[in-house]
PDB file of N, CA, C, O and CB in Angstrom:
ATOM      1  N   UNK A   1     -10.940 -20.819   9.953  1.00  0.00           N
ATOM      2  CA  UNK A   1     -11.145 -19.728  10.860  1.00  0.00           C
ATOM      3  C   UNK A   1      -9.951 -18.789  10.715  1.00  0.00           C
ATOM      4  O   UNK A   1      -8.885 -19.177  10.237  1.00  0.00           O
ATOM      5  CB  UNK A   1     -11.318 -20.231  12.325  1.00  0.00           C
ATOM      6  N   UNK A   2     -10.137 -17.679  11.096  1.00  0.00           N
ATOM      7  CA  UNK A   2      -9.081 -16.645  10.538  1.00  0.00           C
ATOM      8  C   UNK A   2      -9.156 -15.311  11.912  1.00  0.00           C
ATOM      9  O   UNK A   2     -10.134 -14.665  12.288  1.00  0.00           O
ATOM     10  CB  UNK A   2      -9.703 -15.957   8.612  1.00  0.00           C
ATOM     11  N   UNK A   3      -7.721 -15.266  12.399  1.00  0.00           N
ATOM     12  CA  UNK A   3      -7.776 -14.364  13.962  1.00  0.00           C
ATOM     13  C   UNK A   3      -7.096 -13.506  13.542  1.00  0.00           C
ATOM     14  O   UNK A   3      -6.123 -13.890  12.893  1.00  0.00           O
ATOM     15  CB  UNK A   3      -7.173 -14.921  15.463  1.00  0.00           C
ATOM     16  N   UNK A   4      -7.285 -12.019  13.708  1.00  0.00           N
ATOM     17  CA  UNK A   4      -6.190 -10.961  13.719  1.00  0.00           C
ATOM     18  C   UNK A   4      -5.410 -11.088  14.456  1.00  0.00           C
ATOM     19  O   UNK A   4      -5.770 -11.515  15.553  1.00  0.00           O
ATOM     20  CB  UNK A   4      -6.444  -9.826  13.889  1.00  0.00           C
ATOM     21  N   UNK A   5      -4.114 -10.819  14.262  1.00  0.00           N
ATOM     22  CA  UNK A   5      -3.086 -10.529  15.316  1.00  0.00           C
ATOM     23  C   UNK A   5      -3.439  -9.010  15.802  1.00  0.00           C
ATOM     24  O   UNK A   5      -4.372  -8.349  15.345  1.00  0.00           O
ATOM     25  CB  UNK A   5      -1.461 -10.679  14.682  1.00  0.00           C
ATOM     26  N   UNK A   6      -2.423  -8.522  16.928  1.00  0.00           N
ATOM     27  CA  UNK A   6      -2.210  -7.069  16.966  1.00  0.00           C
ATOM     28  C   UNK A   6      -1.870  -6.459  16.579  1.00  0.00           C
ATOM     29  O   UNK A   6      -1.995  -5.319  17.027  1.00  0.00           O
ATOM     30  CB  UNK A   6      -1.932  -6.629  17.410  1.00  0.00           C
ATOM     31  N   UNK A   7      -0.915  -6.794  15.037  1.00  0.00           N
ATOM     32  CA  UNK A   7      -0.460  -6.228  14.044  1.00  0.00           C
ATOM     33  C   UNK A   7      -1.290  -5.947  13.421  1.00  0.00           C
ATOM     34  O   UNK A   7      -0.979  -4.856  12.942  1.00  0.00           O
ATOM     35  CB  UNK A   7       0.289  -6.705  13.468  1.00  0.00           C
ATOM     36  N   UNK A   8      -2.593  -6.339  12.938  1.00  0.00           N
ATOM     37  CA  UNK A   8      -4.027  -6.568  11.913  1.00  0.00           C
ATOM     38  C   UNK A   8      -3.605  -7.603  10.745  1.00  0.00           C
ATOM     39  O   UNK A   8      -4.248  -7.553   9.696  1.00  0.00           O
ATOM     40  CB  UNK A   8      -4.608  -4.908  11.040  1.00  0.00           C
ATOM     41  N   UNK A   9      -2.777  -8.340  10.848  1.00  0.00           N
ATOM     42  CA  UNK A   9      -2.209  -9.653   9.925  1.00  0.00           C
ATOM     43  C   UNK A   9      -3.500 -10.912  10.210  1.00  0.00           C
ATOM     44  O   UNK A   9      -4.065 -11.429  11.173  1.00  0.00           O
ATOM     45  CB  UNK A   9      -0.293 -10.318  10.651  1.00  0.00           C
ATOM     46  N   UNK A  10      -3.516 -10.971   9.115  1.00  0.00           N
ATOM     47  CA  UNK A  10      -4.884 -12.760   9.461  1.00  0.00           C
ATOM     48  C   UNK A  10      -4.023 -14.041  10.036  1.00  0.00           C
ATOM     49  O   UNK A  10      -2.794 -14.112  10.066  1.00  0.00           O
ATOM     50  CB  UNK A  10      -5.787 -13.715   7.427  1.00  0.00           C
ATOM     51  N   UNK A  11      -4.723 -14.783  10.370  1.00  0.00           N
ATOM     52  CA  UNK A  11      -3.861 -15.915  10.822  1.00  0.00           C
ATOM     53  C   UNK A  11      -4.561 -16.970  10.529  1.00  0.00           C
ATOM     54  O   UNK A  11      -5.760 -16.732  10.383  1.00  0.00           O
ATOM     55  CB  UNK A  11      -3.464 -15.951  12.228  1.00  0.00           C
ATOM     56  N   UNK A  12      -4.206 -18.169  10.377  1.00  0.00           N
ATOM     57  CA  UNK A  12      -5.513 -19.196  10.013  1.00  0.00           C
ATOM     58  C   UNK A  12      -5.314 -19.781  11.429  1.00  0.00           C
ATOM     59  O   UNK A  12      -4.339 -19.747  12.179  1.00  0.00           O
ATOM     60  CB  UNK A  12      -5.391 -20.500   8.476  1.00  0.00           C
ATOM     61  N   UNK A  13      -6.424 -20.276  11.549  1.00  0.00           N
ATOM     62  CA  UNK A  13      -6.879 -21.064  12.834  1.00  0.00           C
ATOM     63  C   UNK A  13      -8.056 -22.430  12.016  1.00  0.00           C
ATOM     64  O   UNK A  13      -8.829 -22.421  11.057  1.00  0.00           O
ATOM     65  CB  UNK A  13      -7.899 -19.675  14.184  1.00  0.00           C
ATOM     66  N   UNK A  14      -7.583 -23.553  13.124  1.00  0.00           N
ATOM     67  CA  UNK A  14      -8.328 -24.983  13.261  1.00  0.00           C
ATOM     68  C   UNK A  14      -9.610 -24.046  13.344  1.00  0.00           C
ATOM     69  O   UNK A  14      -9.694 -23.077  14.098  1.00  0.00           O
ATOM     70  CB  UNK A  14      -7.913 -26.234  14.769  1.00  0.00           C
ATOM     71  N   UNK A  15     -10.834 -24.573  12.252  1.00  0.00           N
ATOM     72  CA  UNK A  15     -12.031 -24.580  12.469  1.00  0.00           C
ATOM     73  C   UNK A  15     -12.882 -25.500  13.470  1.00  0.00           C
ATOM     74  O   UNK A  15     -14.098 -25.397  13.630  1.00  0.00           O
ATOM     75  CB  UNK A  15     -12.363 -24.679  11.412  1.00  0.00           C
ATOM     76  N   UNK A  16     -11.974 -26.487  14.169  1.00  0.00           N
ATOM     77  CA  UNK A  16     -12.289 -26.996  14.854  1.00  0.00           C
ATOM     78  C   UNK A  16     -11.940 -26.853  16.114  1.00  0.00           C
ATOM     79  O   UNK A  16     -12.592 -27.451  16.970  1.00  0.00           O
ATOM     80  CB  UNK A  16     -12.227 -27.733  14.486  1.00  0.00           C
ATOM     81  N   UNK A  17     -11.121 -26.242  16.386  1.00  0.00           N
ATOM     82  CA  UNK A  17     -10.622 -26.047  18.013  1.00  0.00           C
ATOM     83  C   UNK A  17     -10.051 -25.309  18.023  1.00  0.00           C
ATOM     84  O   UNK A  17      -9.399 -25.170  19.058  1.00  0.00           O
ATOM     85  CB  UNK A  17      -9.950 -26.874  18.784  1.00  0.00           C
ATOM     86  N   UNK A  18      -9.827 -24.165  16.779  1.00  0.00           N
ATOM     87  CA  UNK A  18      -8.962 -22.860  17.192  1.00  0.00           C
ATOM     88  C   UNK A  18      -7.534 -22.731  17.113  1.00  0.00           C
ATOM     89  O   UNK A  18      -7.038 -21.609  17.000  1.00  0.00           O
ATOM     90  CB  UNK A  18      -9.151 -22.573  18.489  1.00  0.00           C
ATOM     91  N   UNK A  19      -6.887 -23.668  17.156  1.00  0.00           N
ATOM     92  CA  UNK A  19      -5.868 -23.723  17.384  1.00  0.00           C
ATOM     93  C   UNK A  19      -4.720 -23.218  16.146  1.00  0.00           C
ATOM     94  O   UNK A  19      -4.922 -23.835  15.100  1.00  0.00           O
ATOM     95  CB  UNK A  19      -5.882 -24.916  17.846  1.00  0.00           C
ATOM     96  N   UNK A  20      -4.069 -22.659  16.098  1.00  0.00           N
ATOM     97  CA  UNK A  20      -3.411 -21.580  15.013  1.00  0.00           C
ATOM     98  C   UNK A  20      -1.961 -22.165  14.404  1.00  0.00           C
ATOM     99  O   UNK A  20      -1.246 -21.400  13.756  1.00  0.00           O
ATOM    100  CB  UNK A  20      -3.069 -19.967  15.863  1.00  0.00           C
ATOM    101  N   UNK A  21      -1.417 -24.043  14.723  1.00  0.00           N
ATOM    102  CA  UNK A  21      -0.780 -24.198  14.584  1.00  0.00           C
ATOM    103  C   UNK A  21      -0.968 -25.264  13.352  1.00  0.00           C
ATOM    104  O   UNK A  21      -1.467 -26.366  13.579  1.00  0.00           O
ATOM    105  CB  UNK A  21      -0.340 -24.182  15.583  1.00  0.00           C
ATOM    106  N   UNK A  22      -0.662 -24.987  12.401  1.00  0.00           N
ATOM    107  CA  UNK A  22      -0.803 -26.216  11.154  1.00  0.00           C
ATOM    108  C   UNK A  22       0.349 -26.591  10.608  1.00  0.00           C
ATOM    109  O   UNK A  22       1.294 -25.804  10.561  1.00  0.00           O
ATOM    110  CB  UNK A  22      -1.626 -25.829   9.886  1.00  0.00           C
ATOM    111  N   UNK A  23       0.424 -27.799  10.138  1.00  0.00           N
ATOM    112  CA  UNK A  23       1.165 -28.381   9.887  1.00  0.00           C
ATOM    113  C   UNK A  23       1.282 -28.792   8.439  1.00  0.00           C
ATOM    114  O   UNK A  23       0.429 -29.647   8.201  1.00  0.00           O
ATOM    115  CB  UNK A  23       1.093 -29.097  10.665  1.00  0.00           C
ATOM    116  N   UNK A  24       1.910 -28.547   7.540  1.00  0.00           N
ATOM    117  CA  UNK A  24       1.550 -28.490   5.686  1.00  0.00           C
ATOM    118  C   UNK A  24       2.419 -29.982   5.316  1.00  0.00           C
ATOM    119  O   UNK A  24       3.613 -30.279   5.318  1.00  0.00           O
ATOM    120  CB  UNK A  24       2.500 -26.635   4.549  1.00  0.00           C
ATOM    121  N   UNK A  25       1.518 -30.511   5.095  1.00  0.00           N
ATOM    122  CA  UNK A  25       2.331 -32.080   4.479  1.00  0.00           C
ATOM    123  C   UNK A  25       2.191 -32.396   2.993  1.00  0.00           C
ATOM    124  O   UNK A  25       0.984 -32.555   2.810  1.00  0.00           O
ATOM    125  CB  UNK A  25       1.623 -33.555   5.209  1.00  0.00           C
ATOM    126  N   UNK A  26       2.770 -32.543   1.979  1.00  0.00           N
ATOM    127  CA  UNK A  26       2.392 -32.690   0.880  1.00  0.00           C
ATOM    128  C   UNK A  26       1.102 -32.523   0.253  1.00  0.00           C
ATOM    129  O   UNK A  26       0.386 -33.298  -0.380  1.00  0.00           O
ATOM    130  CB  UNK A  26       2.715 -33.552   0.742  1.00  0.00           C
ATOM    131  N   UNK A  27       0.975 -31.142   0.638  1.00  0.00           N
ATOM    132  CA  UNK A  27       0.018 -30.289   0.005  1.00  0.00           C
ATOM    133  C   UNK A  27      -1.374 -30.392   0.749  1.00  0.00           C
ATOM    134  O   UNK A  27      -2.368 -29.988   0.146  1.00  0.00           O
ATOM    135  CB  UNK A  27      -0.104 -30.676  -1.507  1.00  0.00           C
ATOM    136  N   UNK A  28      -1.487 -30.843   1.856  1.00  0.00           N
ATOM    137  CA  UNK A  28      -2.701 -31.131   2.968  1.00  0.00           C
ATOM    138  C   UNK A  28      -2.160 -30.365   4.118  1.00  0.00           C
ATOM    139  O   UNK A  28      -0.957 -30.248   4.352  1.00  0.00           O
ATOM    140  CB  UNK A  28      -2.994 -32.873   3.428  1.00  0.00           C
ATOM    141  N   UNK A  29      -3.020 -29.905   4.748  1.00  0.00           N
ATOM    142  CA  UNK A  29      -2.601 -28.825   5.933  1.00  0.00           C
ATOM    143  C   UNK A  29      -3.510 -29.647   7.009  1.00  0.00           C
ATOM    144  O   UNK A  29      -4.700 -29.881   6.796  1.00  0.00           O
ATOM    145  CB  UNK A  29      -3.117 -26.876   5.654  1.00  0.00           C
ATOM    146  N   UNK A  30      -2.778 -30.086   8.264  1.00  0.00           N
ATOM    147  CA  UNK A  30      -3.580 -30.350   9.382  1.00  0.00           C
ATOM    148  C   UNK A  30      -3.155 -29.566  10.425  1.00  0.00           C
ATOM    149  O   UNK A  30      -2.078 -28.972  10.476  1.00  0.00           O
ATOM    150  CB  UNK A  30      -3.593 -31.689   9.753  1.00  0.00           C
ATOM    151  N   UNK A  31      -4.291 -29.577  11.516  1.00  0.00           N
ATOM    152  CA  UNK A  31      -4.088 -29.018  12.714  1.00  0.00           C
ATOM    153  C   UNK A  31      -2.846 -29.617  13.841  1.00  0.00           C
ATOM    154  O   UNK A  31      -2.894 -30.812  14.130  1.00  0.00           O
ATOM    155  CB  UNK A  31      -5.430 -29.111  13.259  1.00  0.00           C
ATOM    156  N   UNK A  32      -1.886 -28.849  14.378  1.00  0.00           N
ATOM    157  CA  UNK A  32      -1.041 -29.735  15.296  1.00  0.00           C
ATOM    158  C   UNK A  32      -2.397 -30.481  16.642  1.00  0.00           C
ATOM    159  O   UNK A  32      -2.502 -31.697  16.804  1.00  0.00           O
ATOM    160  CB  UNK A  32       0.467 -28.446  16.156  1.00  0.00           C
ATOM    161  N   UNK A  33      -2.873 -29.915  17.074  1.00  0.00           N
ATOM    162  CA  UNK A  33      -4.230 -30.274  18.385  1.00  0.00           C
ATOM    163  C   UNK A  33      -4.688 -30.996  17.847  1.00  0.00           C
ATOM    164  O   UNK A  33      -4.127 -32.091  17.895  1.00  0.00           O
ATOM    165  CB  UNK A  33      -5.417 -29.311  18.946  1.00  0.00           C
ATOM    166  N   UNK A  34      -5.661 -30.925  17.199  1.00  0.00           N
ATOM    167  CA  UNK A  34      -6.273 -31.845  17.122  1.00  0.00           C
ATOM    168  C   UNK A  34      -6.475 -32.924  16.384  1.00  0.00           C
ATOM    169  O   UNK A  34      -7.219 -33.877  16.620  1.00  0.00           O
ATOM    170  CB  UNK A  34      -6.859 -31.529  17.200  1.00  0.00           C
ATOM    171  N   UNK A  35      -5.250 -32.589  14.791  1.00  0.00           N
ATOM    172  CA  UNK A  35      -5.564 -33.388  13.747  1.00  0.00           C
ATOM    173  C   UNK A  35      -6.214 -33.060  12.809  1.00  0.00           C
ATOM    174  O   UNK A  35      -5.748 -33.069  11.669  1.00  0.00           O
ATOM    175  CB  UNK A  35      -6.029 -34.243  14.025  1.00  0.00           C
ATOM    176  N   UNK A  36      -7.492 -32.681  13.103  1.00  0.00           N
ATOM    177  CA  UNK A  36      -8.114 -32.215  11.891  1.00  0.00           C
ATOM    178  C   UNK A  36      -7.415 -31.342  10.211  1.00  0.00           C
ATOM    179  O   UNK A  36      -6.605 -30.434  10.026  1.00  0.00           O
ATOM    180  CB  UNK A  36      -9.007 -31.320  12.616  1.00  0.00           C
ATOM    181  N   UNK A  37      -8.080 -32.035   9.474  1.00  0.00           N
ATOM    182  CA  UNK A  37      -7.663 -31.559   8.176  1.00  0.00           C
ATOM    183  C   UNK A  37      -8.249 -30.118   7.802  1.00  0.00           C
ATOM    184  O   UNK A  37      -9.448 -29.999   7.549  1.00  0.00           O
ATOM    185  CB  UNK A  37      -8.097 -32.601   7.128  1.00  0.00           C
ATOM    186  N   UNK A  38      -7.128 -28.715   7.765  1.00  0.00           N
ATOM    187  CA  UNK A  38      -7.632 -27.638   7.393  1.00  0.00           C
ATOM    188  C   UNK A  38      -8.072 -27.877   5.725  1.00  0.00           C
ATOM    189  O   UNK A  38      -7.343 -28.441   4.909  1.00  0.00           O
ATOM    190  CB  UNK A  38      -6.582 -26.503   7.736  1.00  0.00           C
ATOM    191  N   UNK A  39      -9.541 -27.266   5.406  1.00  0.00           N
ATOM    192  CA  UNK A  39     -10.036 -27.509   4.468  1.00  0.00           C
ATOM    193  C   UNK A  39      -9.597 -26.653   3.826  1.00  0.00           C
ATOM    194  O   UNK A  39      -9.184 -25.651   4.409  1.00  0.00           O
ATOM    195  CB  UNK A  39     -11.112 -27.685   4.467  1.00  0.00           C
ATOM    196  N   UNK A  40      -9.522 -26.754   2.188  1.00  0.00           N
ATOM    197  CA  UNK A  40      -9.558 -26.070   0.823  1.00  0.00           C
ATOM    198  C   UNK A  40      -9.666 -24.358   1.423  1.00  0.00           C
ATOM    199  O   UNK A  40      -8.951 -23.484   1.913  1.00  0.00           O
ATOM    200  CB  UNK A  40     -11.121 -26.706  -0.284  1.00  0.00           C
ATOM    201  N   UNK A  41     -11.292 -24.639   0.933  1.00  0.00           N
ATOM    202  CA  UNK A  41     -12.164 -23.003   1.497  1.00  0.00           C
ATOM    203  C   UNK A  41     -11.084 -22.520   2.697  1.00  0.00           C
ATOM    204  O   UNK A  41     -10.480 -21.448   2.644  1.00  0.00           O
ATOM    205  CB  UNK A  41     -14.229 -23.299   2.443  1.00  0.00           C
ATOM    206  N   UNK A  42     -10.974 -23.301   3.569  1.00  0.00           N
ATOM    207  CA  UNK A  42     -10.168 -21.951   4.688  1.00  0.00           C
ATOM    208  C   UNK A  42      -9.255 -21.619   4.294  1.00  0.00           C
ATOM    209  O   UNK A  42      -8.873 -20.449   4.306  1.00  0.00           O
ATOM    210  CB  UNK A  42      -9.678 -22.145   6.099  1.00  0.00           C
ATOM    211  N   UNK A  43      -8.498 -22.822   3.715  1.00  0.00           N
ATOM    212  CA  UNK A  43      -6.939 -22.222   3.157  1.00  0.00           C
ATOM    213  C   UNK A  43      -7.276 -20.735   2.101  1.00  0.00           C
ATOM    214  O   UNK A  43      -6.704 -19.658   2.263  1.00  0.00           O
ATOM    215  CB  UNK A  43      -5.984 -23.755   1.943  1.00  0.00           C
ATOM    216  N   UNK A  44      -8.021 -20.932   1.343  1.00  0.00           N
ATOM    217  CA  UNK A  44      -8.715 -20.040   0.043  1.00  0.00           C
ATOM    218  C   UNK A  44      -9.189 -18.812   0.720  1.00  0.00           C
ATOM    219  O   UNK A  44      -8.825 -17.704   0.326  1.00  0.00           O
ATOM    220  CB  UNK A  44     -10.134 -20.831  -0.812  1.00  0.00           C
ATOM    221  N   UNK A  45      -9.796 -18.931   1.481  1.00  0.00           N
ATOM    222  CA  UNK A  45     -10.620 -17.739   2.784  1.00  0.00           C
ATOM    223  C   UNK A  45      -9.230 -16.973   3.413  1.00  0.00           C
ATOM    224  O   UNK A  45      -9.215 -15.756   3.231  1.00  0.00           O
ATOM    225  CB  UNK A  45     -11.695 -18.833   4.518  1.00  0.00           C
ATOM    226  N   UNK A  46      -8.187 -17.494   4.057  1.00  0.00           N
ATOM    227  CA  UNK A  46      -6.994 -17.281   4.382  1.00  0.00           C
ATOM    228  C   UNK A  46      -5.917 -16.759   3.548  1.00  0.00           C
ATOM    229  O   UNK A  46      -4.896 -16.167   3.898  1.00  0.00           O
ATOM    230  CB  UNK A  46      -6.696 -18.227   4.788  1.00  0.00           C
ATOM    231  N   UNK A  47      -6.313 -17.072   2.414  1.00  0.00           N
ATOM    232  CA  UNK A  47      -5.113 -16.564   1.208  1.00  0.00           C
ATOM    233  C   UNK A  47      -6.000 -15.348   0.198  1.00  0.00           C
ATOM    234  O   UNK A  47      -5.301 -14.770  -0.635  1.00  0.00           O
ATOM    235  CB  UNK A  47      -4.507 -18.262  -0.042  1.00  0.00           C
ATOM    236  N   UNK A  48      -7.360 -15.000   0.255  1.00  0.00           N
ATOM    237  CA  UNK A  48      -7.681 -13.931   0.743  1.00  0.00           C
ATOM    238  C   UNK A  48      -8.067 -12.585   1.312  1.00  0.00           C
ATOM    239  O   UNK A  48      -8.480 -11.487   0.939  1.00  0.00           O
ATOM    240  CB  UNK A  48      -7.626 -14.047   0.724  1.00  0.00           C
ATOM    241  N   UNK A  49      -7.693 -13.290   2.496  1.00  0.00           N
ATOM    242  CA  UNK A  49      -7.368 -12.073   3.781  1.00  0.00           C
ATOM    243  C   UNK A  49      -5.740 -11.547   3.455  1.00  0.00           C
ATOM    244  O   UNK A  49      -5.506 -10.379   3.144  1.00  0.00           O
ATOM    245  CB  UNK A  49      -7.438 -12.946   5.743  1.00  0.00           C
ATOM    246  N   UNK A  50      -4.868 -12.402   3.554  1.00  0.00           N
ATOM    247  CA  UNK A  50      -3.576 -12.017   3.314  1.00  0.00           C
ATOM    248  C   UNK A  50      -3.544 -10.971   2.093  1.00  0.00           C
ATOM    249  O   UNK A  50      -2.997  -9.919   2.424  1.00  0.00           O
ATOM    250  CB  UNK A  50      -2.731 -13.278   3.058  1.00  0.00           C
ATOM    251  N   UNK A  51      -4.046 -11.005   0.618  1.00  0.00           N
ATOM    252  CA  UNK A  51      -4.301 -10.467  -0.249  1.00  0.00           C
ATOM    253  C   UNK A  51      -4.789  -8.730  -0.204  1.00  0.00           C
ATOM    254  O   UNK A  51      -4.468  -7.759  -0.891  1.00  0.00           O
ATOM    255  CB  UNK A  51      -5.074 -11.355  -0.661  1.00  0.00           C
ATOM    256  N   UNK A  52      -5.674  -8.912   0.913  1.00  0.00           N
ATOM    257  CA  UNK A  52      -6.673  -7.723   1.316  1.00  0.00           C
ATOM    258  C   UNK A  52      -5.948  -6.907   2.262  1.00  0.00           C
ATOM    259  O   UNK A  52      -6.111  -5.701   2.075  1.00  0.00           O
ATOM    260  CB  UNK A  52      -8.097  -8.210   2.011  1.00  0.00           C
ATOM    261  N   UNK A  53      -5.124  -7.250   3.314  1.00  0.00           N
ATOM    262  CA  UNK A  53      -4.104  -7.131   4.166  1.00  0.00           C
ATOM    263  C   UNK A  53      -2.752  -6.495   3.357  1.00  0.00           C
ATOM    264  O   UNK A  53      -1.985  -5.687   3.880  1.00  0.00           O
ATOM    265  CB  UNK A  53      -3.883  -8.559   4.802  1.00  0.00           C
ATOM    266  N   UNK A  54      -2.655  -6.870   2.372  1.00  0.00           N
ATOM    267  CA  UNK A  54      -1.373  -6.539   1.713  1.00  0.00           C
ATOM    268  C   UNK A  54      -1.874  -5.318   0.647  1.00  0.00           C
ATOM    269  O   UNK A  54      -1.045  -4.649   0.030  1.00  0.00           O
ATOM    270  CB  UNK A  54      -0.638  -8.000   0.905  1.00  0.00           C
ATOM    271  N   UNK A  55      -2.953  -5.165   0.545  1.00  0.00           N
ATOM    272  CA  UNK A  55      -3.382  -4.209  -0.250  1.00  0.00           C
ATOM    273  C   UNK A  55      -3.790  -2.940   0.494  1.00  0.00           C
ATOM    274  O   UNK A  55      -3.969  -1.836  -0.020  1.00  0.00           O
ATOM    275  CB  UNK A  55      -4.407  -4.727  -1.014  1.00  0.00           C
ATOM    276  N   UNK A  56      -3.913  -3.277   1.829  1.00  0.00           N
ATOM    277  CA  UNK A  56      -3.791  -2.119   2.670  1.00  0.00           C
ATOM    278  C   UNK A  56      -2.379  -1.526   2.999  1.00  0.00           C
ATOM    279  O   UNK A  56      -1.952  -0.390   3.204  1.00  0.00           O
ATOM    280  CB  UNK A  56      -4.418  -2.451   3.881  1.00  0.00           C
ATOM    281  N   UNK A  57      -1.983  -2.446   2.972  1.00  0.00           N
ATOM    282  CA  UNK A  57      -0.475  -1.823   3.237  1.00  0.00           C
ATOM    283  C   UNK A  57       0.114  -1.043   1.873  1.00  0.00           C
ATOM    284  O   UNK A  57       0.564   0.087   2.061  1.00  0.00           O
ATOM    285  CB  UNK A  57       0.679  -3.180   3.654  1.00  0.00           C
ATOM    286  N   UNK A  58       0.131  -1.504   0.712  1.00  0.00           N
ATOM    287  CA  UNK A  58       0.460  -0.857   0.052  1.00  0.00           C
ATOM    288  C   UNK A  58      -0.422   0.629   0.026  1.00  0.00           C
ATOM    289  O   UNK A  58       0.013   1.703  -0.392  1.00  0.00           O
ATOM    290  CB  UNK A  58       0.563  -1.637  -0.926  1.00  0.00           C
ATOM    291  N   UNK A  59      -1.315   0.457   0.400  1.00  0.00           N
ATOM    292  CA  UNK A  59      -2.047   1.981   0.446  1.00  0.00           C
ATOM    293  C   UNK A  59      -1.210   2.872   1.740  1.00  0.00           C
ATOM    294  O   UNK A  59      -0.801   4.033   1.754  1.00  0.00           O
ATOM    295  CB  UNK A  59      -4.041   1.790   0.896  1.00  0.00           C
ATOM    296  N   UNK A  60      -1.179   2.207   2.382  1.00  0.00           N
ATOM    297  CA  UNK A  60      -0.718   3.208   4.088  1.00  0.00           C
ATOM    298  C   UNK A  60       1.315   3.974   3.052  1.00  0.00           C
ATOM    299  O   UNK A  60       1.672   5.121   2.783  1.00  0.00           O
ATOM    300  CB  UNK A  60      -0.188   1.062   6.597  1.00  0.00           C
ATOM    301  N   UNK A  61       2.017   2.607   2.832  1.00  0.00           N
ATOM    302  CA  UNK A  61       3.112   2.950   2.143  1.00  0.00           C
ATOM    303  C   UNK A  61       3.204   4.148   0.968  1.00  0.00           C
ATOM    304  O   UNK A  61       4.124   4.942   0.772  1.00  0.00           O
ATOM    305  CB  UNK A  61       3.438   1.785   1.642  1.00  0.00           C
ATOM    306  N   UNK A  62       1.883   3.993   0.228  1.00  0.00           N
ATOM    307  CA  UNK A  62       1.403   4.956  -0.679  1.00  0.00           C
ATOM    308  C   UNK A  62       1.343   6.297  -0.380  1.00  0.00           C
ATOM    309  O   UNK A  62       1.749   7.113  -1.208  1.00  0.00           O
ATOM    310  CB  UNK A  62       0.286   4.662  -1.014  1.00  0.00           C
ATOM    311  N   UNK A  63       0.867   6.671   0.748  1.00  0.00           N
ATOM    312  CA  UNK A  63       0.016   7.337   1.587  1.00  0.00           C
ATOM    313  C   UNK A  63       1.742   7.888   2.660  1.00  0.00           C
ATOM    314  O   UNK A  63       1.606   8.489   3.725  1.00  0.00           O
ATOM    315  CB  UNK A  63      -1.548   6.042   2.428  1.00  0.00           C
ATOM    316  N   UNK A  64       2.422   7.719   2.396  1.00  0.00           N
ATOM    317  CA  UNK A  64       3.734   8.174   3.285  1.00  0.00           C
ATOM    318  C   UNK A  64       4.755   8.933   2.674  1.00  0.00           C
ATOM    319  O   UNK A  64       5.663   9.659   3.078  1.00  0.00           O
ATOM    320  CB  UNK A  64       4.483   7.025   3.810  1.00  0.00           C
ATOM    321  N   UNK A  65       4.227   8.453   1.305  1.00  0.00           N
ATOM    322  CA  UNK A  65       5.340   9.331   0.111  1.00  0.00           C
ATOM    323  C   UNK A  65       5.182  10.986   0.373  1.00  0.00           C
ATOM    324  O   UNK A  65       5.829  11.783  -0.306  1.00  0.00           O
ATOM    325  CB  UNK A  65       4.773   8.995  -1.863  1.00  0.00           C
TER     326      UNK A  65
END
């Protein structure tokens, strides 16, 4: 799951309970709440958004010259 901030930055979130705090352990990402294991795809879905996010910015920076 993936939440904008108020900045417009993605954030990953527990597909299971929302919760936006993960924890990266030798290369497995779990949720602090609940445990659950953030999957592949979200991480992939999440990395992305960041991608798409950063390509806007370089446009706005572009766009100031």
């Amino acid at each position: 799951m993936i939440f904008i901030n108020p900045r417009g930055a993605p954030e990953l979130a527990c597909d299971h309970c929302g919760c936006r705090w993960v924890d990266r352990l030798k290369g497995t990402a779990y949720c602090y709440e609940c445990g659950e294991e953030i999957t592949a795809a979200s991480i992939a879905e999440f990395q992305q958004a960041l991608v798409e996010f950063s390509a806007k910015g370089a446009g706005r920076q572009d766009s100031a010259k």
